[in-house]
C-alpha positions in Angstrom: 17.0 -41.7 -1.9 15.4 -38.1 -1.6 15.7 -36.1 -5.3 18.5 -33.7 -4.8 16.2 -31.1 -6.7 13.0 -31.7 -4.7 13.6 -28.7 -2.1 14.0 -26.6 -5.1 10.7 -27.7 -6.6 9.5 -27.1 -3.3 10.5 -23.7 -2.4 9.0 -22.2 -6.0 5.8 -24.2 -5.6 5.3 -22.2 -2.2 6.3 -18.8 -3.4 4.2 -19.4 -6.9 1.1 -20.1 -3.8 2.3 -16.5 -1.6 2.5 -14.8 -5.1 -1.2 -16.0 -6.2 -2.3 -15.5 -2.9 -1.0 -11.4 -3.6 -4.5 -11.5 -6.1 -7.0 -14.0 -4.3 -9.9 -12.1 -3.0 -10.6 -15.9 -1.1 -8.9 -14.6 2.3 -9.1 -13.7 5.7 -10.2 -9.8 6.0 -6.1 -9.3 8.0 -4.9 -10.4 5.4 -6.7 -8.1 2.6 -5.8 -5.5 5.1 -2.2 -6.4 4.8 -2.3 -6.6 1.1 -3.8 -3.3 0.5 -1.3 -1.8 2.2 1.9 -3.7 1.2 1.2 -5.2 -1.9 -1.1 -2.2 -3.6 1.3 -1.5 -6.5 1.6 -5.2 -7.1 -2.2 -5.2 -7.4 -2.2 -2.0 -9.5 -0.2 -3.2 -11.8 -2.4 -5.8 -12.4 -5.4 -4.1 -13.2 -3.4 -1.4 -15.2 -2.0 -4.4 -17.7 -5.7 -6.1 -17.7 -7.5 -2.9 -18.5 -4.7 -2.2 -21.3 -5.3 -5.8 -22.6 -9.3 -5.7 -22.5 -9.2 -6.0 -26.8 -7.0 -9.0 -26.9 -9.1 -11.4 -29.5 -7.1 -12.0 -32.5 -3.5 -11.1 -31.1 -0.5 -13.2 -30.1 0.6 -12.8 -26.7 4.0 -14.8 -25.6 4.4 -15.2 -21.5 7.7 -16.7 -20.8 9.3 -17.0 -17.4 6.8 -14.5 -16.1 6.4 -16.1 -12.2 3.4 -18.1 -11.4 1.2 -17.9 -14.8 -1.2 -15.2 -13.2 -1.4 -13.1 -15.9 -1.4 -15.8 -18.4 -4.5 -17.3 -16.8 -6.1 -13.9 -17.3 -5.1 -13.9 -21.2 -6.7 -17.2 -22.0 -9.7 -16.1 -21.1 -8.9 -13.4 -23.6 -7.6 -15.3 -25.8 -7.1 -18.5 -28.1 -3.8 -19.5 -26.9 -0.6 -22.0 -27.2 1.4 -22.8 -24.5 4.7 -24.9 -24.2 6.1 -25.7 -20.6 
């Protein structure tokens, strides 16, 4: 018997891989094209909240329900962090 919640699972483990793929410089130069011109205030937001955070070291920082984890995978390099699922 299929899990009635597996095409749920599914569907955000795709769009959590198209919303990563928004910041992976691993892709084919069409695609970057694309990107630069659709998605460049998704990728300047980005680097606007990274440059903010540069001095992290020492502070709290809380990401909860906040899409794929993208920016949380950028704090922990930051940071010393605790995480709960």
């Amino acid at each position: 018997m299929k899990d009635p919640g597996s095409g749920i699972k599914q569907y955000f483990d795709e769009t959590a891989a198209r919303f990563d793929g928004i910041y992976s410089t691993d892709k084919p130069w069409r695609q970057k094209a694309v990107d630069a011109i659709f998605r460049e205030t998704v990728n300047r937001r980005y680097e606007l909240i990274m440059a903010d955070l540069l001095d992290v070291a020492g502070q709290a920082i809380l990401d909860v329900g906040t899409g794929s984890g993208r920016y949380a995978v950028e704090l922990l390099r930051k940071v010393e962090a605790l995480g709960w699922e």
